[in-house]
Chimera marker file (.cmm) of the C-alpha trace (Angstrom):
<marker_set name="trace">
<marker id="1" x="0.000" y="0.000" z="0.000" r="1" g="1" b="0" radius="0.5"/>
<marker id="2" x="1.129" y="3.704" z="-1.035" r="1" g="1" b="0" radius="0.5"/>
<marker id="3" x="0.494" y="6.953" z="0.996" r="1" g="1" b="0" radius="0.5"/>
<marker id="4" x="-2.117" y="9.002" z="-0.460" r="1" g="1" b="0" radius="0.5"/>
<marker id="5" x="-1.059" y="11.228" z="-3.059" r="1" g="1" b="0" radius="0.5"/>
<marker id="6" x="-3.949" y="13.726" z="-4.321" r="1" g="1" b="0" radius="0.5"/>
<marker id="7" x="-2.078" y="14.756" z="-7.767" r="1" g="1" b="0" radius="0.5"/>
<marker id="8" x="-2.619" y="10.619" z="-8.746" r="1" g="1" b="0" radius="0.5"/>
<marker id="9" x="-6.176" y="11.457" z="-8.514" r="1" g="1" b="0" radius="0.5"/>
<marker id="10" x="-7.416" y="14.537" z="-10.849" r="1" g="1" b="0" radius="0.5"/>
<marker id="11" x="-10.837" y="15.296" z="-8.980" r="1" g="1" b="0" radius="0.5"/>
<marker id="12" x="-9.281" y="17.040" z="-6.037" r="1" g="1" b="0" radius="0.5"/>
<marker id="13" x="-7.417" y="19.380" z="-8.566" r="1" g="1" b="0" radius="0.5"/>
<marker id="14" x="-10.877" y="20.777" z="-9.715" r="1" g="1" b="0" radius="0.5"/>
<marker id="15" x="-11.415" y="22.959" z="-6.258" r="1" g="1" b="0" radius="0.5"/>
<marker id="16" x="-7.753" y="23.266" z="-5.171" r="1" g="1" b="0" radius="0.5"/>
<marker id="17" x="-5.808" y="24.025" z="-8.549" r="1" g="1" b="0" radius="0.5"/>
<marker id="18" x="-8.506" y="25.295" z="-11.189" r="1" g="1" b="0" radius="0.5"/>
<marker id="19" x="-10.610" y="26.931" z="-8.444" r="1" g="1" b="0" radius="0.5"/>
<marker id="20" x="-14.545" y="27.408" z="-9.432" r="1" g="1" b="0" radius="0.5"/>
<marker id="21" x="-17.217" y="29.749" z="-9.096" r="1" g="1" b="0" radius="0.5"/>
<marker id="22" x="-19.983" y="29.593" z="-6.346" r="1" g="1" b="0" radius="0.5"/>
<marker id="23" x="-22.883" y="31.338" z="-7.342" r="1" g="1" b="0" radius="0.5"/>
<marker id="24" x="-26.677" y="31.521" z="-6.125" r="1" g="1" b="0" radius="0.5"/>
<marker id="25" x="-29.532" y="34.077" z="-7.189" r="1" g="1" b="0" radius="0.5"/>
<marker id="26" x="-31.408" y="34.520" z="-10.072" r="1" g="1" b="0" radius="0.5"/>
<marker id="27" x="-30.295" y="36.038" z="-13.174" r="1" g="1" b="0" radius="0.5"/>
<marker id="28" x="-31.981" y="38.909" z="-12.162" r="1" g="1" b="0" radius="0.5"/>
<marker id="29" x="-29.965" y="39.176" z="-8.831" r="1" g="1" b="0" radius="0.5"/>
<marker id="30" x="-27.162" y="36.929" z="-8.173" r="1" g="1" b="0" radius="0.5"/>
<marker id="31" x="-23.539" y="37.367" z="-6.582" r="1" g="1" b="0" radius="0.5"/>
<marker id="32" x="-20.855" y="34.636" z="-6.939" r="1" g="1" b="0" radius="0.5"/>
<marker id="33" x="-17.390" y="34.060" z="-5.766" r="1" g="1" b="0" radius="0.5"/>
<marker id="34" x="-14.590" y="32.193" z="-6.069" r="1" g="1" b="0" radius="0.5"/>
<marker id="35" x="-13.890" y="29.264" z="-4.110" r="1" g="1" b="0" radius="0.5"/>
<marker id="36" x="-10.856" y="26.871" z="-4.162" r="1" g="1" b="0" radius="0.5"/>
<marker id="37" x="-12.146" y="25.048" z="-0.998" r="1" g="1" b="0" radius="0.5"/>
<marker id="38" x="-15.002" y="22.222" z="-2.121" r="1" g="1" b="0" radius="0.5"/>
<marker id="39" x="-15.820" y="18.354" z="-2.606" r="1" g="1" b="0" radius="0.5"/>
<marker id="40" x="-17.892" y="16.060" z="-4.747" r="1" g="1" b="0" radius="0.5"/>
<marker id="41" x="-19.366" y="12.926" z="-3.468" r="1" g="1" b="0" radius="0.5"/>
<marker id="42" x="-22.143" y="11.173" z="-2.000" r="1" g="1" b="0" radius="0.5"/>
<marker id="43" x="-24.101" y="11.604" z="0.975" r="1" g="1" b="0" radius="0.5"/>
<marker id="44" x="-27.511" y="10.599" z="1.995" r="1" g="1" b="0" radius="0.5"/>
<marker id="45" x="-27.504" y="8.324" z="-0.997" r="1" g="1" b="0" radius="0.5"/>
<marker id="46" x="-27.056" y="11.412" z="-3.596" r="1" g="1" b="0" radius="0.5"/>
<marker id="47" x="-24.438" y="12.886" z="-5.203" r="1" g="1" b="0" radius="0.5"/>
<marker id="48" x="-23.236" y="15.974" z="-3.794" r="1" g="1" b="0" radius="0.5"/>
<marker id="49" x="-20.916" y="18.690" z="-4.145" r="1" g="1" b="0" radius="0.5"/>
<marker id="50" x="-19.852" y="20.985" z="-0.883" r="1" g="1" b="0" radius="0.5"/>
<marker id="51" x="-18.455" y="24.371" z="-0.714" r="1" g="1" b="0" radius="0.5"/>
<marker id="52" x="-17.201" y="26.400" z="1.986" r="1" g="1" b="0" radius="0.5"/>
<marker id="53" x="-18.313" y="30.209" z="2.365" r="1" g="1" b="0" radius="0.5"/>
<marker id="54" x="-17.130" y="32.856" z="4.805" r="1" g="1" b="0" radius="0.5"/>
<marker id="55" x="-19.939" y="34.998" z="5.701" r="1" g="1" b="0" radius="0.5"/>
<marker id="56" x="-17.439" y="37.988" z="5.114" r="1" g="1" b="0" radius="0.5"/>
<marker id="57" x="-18.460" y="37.162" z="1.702" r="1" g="1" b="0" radius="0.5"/>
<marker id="58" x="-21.543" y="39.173" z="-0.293" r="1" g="1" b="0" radius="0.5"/>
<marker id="59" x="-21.916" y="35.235" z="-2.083" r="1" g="1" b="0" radius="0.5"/>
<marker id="60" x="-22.580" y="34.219" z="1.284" r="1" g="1" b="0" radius="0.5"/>
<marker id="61" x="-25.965" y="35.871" z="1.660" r="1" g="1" b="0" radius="0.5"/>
<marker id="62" x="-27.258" y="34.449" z="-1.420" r="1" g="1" b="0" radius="0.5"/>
<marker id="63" x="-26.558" y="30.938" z="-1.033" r="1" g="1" b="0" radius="0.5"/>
<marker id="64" x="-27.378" y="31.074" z="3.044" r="1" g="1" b="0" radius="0.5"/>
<marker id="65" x="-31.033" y="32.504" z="1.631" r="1" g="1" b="0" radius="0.5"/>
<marker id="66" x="-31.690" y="30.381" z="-1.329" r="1" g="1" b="0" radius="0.5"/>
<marker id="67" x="-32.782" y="26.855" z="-2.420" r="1" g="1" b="0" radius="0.5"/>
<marker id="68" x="-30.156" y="26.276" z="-5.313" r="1" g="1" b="0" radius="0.5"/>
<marker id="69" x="-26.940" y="27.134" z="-5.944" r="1" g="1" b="0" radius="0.5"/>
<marker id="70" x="-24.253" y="26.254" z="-8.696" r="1" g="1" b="0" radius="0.5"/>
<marker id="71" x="-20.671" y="25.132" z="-8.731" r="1" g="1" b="0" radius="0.5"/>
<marker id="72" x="-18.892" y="26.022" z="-12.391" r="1" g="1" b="0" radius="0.5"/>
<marker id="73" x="-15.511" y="25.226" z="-13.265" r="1" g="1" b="0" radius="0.5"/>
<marker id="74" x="-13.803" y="26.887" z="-15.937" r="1" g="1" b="0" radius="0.5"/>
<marker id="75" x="-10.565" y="26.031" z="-18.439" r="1" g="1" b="0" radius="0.5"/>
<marker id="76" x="-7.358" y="27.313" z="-17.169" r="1" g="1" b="0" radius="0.5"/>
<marker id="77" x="-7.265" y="30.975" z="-19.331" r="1" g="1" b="0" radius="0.5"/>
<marker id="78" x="-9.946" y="32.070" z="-17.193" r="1" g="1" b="0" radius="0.5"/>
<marker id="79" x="-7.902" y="32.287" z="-13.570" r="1" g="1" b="0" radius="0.5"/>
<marker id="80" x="-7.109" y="35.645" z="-14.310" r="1" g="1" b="0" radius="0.5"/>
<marker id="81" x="-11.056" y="36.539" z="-13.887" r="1" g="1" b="0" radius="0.5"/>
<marker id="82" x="-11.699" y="34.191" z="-11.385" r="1" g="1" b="0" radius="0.5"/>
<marker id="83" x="-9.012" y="35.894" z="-9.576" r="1" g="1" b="0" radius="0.5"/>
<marker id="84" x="-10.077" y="39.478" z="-9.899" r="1" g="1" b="0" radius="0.5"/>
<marker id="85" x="-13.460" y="37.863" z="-9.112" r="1" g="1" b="0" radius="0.5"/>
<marker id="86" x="-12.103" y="36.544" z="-5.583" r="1" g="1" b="0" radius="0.5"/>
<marker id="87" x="-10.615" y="40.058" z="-4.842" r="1" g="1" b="0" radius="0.5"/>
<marker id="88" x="-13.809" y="42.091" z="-5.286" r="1" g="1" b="0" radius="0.5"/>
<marker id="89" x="-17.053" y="41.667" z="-3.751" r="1" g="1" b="0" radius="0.5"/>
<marker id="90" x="-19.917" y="42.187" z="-5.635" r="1" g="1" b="0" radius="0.5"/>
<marker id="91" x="-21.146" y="44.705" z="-2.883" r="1" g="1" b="0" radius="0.5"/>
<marker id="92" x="-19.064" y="46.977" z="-4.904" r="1" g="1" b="0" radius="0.5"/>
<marker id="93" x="-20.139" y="46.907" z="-8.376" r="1" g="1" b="0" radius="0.5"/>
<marker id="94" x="-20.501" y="44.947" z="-11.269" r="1" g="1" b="0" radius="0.5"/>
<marker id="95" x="-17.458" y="42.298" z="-10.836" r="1" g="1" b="0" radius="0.5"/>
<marker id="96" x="-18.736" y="40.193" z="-13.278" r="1" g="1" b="0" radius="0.5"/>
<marker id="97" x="-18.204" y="42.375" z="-15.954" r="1" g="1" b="0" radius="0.5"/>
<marker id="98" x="-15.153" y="43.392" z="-14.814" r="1" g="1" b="0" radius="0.5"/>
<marker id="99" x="-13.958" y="39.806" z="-14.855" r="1" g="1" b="0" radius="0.5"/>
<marker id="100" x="-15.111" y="39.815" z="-18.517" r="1" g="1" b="0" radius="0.5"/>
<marker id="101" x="-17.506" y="36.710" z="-17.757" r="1" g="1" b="0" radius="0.5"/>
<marker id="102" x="-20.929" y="36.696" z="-19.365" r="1" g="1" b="0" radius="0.5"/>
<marker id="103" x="-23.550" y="34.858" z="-17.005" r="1" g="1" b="0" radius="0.5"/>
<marker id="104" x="-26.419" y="33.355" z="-18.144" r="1" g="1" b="0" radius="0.5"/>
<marker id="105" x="-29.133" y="31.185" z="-16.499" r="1" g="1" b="0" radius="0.5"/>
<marker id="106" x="-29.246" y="27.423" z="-16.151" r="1" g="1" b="0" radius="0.5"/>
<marker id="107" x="-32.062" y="25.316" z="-14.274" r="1" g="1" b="0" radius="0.5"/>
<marker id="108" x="-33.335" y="28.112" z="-12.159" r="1" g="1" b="0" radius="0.5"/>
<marker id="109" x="-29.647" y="29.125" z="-11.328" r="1" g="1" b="0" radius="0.5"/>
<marker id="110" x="-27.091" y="31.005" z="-12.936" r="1" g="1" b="0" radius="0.5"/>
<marker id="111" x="-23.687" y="30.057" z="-14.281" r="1" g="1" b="0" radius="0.5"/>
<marker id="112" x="-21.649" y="31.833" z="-17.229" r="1" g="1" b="0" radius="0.5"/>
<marker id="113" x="-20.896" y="31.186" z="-21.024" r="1" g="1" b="0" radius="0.5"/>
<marker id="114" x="-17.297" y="30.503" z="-20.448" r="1" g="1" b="0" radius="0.5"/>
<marker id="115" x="-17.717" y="27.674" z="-18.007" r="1" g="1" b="0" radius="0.5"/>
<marker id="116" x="-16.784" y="24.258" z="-19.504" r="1" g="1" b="0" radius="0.5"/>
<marker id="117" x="-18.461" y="22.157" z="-16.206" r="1" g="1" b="0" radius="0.5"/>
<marker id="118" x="-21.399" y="23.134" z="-13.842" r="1" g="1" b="0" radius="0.5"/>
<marker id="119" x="-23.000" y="21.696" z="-10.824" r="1" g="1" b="0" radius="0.5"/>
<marker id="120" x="-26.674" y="22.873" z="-10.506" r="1" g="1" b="0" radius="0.5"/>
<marker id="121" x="-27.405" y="22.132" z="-6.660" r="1" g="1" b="0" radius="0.5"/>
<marker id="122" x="-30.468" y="22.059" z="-4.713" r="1" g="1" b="0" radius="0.5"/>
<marker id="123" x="-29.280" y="23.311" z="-1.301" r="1" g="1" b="0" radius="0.5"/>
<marker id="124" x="-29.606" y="19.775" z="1.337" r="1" g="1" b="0" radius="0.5"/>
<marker id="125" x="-27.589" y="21.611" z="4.571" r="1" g="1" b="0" radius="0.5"/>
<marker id="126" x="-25.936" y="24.436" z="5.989" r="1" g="1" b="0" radius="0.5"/>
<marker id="127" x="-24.310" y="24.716" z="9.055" r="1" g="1" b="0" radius="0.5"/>
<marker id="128" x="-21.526" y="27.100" z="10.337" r="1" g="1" b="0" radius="0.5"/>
<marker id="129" x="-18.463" y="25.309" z="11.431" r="1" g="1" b="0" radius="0.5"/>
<marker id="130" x="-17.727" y="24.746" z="15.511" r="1" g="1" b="0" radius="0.5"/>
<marker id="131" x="-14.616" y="25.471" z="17.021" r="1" g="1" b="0" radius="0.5"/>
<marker id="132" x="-14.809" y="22.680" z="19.167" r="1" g="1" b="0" radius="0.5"/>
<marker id="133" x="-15.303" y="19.946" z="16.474" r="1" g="1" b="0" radius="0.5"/>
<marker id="134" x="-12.121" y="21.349" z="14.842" r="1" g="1" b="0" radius="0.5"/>
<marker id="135" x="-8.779" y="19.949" z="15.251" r="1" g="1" b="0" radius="0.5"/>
<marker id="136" x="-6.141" y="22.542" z="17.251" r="1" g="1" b="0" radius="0.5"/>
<marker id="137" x="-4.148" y="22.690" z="14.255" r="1" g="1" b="0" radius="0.5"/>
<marker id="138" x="-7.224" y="24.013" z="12.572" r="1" g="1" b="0" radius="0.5"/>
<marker id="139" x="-8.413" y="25.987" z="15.064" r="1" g="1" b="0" radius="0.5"/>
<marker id="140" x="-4.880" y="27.319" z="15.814" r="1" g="1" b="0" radius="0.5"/>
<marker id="141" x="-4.083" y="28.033" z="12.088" r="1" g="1" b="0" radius="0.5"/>
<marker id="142" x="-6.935" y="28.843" z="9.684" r="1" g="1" b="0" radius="0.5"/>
<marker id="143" x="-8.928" y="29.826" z="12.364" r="1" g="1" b="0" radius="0.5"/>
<marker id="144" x="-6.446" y="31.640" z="14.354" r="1" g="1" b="0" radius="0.5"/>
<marker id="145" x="-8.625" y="34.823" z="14.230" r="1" g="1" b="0" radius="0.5"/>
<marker id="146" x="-12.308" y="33.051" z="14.436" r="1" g="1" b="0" radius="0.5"/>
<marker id="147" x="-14.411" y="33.969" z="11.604" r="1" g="1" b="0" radius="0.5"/>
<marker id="148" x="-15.813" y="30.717" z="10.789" r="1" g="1" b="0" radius="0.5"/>
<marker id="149" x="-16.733" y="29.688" z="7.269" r="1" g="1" b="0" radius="0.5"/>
<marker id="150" x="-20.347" y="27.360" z="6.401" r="1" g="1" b="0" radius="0.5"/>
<marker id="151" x="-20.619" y="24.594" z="4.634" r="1" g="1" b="0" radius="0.5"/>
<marker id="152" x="-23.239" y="24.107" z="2.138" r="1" g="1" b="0" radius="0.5"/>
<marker id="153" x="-24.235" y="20.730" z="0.673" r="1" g="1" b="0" radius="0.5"/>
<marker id="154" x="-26.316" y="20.473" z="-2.335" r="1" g="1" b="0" radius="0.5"/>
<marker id="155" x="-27.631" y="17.297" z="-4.015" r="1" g="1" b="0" radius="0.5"/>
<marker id="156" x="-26.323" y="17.668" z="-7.491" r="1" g="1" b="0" radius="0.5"/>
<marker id="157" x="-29.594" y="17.485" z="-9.679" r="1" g="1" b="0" radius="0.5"/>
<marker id="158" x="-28.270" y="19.370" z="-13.200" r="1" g="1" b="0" radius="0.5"/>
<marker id="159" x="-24.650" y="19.161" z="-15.010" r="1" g="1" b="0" radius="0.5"/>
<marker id="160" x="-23.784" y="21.088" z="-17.837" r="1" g="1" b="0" radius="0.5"/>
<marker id="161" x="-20.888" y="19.911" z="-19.434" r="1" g="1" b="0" radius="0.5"/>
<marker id="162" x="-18.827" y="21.343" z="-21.919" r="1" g="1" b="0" radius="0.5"/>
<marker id="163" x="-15.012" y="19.904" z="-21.815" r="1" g="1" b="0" radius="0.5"/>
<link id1="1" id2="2" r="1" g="1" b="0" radius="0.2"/>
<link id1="2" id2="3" r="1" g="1" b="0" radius="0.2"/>
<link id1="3" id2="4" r="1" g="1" b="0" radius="0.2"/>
<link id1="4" id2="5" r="1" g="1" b="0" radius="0.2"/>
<link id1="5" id2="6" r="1" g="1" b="0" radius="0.2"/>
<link id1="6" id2="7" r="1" g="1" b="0" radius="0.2"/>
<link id1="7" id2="8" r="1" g="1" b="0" radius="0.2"/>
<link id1="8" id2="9" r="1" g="1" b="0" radius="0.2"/>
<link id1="9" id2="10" r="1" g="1" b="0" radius="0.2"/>
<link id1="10" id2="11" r="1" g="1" b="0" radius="0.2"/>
<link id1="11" id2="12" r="1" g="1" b="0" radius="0.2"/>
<link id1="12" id2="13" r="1" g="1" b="0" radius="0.2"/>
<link id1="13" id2="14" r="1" g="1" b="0" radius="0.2"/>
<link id1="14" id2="15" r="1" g="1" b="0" radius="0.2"/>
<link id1="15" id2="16" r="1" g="1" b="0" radius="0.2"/>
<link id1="16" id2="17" r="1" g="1" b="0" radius="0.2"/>
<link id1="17" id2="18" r="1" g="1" b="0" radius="0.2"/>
<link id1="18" id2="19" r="1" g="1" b="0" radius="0.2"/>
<link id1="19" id2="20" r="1" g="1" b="0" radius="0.2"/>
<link id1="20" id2="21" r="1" g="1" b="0" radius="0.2"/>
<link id1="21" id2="22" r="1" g="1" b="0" radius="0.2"/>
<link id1="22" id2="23" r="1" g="1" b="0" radius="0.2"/>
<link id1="23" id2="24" r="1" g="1" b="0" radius="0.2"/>
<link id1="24" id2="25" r="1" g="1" b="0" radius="0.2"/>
<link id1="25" id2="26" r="1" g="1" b="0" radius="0.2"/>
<link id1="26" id2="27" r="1" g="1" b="0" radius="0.2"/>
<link id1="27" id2="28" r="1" g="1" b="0" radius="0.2"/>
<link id1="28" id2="29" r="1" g="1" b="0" radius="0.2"/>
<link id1="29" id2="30" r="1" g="1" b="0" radius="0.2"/>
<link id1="30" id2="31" r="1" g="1" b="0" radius="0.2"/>
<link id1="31" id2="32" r="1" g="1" b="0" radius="0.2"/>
<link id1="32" id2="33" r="1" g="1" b="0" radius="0.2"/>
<link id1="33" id2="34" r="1" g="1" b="0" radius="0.2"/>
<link id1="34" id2="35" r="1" g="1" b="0" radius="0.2"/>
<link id1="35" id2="36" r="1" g="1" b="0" radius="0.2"/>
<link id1="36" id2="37" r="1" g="1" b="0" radius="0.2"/>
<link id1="37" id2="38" r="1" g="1" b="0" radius="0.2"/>
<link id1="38" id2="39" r="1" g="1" b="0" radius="0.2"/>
<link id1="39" id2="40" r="1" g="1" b="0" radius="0.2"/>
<link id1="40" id2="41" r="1" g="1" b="0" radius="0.2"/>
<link id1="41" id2="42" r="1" g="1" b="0" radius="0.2"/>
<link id1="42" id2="43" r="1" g="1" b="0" radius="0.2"/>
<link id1="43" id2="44" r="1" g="1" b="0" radius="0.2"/>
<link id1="44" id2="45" r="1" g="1" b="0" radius="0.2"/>
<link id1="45" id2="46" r="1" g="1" b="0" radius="0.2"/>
<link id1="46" id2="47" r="1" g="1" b="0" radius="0.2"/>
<link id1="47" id2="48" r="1" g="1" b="0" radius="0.2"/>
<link id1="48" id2="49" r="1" g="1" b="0" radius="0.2"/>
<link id1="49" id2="50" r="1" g="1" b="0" radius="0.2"/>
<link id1="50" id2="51" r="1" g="1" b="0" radius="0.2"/>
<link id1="51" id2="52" r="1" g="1" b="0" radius="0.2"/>
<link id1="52" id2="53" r="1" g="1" b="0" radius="0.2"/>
<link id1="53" id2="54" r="1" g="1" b="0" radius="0.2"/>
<link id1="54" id2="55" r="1" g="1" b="0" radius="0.2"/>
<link id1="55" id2="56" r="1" g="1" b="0" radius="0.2"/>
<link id1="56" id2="57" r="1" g="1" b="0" radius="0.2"/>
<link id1="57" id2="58" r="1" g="1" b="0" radius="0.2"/>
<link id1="58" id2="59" r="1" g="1" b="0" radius="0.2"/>
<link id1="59" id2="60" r="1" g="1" b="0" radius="0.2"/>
<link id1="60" id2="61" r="1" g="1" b="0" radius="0.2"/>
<link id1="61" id2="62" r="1" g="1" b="0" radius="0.2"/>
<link id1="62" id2="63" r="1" g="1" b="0" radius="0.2"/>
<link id1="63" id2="64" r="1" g="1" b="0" radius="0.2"/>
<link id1="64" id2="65" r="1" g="1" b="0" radius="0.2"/>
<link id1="65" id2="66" r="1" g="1" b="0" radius="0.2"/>
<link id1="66" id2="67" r="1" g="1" b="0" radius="0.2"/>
<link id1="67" id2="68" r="1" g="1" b="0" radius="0.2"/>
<link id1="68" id2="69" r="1" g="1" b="0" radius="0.2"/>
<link id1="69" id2="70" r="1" g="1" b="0" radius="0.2"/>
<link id1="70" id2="71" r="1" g="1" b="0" radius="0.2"/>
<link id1="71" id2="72" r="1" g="1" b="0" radius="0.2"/>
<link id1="72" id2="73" r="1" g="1" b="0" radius="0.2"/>
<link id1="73" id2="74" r="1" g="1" b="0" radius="0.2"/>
<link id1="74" id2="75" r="1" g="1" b="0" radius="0.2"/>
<link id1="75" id2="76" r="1" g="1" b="0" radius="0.2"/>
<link id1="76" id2="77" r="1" g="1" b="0" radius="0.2"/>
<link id1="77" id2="78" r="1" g="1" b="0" radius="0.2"/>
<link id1="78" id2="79" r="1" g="1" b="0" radius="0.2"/>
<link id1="79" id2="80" r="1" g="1" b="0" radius="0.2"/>
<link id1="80" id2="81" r="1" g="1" b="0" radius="0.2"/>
<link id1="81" id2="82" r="1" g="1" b="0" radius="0.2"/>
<link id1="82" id2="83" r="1" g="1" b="0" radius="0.2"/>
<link id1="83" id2="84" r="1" g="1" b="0" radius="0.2"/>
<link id1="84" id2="85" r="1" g="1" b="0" radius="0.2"/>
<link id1="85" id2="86" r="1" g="1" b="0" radius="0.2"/>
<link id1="86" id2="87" r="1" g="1" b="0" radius="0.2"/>
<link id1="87" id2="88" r="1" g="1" b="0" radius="0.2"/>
<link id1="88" id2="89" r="1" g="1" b="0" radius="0.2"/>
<link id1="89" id2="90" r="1" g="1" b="0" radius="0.2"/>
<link id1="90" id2="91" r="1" g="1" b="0" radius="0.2"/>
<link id1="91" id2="92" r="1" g="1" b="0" radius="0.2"/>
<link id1="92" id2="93" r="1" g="1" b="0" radius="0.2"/>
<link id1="93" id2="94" r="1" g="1" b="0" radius="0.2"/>
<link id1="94" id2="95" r="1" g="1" b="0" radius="0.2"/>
<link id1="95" id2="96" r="1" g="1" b="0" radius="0.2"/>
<link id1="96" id2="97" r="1" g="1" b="0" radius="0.2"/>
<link id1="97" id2="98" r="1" g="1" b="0" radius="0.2"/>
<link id1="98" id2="99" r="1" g="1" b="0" radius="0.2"/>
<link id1="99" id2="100" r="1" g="1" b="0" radius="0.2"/>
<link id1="100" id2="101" r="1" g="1" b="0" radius="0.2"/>
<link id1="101" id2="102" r="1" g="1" b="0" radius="0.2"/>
<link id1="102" id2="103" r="1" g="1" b="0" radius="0.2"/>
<link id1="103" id2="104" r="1" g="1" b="0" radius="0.2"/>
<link id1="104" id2="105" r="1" g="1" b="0" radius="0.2"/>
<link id1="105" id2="106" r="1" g="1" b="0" radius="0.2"/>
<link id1="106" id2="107" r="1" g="1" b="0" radius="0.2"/>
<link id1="107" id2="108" r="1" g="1" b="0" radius="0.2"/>
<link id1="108" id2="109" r="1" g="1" b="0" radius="0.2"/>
<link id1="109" id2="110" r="1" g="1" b="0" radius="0.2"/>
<link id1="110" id2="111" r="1" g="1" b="0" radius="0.2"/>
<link id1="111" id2="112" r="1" g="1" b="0" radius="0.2"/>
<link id1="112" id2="113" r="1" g="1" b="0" radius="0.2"/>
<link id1="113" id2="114" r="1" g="1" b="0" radius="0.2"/>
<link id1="114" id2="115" r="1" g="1" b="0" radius="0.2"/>
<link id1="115" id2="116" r="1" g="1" b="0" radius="0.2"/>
<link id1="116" id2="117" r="1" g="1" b="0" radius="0.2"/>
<link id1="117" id2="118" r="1" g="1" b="0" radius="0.2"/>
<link id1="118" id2="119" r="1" g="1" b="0" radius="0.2"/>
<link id1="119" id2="120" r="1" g="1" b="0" radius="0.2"/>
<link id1="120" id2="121" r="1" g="1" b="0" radius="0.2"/>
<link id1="121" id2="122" r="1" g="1" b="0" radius="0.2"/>
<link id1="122" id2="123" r="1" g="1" b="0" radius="0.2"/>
<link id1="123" id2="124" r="1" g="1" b="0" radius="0.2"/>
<link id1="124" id2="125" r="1" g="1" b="0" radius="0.2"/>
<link id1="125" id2="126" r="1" g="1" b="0" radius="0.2"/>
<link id1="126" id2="127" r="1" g="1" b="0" radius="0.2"/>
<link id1="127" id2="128" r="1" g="1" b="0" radius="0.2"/>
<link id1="128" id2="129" r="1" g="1" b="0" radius="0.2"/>
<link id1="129" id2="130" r="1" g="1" b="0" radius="0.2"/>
<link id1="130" id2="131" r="1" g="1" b="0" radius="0.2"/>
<link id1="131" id2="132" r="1" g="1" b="0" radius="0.2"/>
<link id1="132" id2="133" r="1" g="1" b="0" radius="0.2"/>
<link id1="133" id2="134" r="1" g="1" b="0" radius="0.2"/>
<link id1="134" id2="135" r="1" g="1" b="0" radius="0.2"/>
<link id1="135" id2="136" r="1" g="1" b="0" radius="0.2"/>
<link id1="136" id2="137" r="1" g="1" b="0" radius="0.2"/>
<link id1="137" id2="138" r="1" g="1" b="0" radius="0.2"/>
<link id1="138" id2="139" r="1" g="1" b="0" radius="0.2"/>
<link id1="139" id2="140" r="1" g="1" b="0" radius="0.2"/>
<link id1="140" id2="141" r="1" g="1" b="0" radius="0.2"/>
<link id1="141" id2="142" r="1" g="1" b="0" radius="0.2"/>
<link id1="142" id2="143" r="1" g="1" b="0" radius="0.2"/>
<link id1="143" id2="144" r="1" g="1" b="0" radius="0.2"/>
<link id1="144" id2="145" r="1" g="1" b="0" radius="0.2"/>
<link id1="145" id2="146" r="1" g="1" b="0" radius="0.2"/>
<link id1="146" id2="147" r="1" g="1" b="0" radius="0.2"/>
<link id1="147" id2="148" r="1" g="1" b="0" radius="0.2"/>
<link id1="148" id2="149" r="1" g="1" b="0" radius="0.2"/>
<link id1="149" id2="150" r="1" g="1" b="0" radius="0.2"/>
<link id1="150" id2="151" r="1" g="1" b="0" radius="0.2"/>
<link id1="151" id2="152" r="1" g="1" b="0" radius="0.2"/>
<link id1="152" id2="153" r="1" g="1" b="0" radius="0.2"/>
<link id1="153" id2="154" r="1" g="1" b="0" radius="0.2"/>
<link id1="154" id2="155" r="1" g="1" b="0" radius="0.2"/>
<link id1="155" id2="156" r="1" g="1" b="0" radius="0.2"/>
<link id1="156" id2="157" r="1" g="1" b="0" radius="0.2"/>
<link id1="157" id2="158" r="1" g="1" b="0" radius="0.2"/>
<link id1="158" id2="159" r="1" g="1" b="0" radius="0.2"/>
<link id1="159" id2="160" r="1" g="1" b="0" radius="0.2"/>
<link id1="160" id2="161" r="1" g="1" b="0" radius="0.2"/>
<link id1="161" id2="162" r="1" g="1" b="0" radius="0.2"/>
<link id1="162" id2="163" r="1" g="1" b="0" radius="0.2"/>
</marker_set>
């Protein structure tokens, strides 16, 4: 038997290298933000995907309120936007078109043209995380100055895939 190595197993590169957009509303009012903490499996006998929020973040309040939200992944020429996305809230104007993204709706969601792979997710759970379930090196490091992020499962129920 080997030690785990995550780079032999291309799924965990999807939220930790190529980052992905977490985005709830309606395309009439929406907010979404860029996440590079998140996880696909199953849970409750469903396929899932998870994604961690600060409330710090305007994204927050949308997904918190609302019954869907979507997970979109994008080919590697668009970190640059979702980078100037993760730097600006939405509080603040129109990052989206700032990014130089083009949204667009998809099952009662919203996602954007230039997304090759989205998760349309019908919100199952939300729950803040608890300092004491948290390991000290946890608490003691990411969490050093407690502001703790939620962590919203969703029961994938749409995929739009473009790769």
């Amino acid at each position: 038997m080997t030690a785990f190595q995550s780079q032999d197993f291309p799924i965990f590169d999807l939220f930790s290298k190529q980052w992905a957009l977490a985005t709830a509303g309606d395309p009439s009012h929406y907010n979404t933000c860029t996440i590079s903490w998140g996880s696909l499996g199953t849970l409750w006998g469903r396929s899932i995907a998870t994604v961690y929020i600060n409330p710090d973040r305007y994204t927050w309040d949308f997904i918190k309120d609302m019954g869907t939200f979507t997970v979109s992944f994008f080919p590697a020429v668009y970190k640059p936007a979702l980078s100037y996305l993760g730097a600006h809230s939405g509080r603040d104007g129109d990052k989206i078109a700032e990014a130089g993204l083009t949204p667009k709706a998809l099952a009662g969601g919203v996602t954007f043209e230039e997304a090759n792979l989205t998760f349309v997710c019908k919100k199952l759970y939300q729950a803040p995380f608890q300092r004491d379930g948290l390991a000290d090196e946890i608490n003691n490091g990411v969490y050093a100055n407690w502001q703790p992020h939620w962590l919203f499962v969703g029961e994938i129920v749409e995929v739009e895939d473009k790769r």
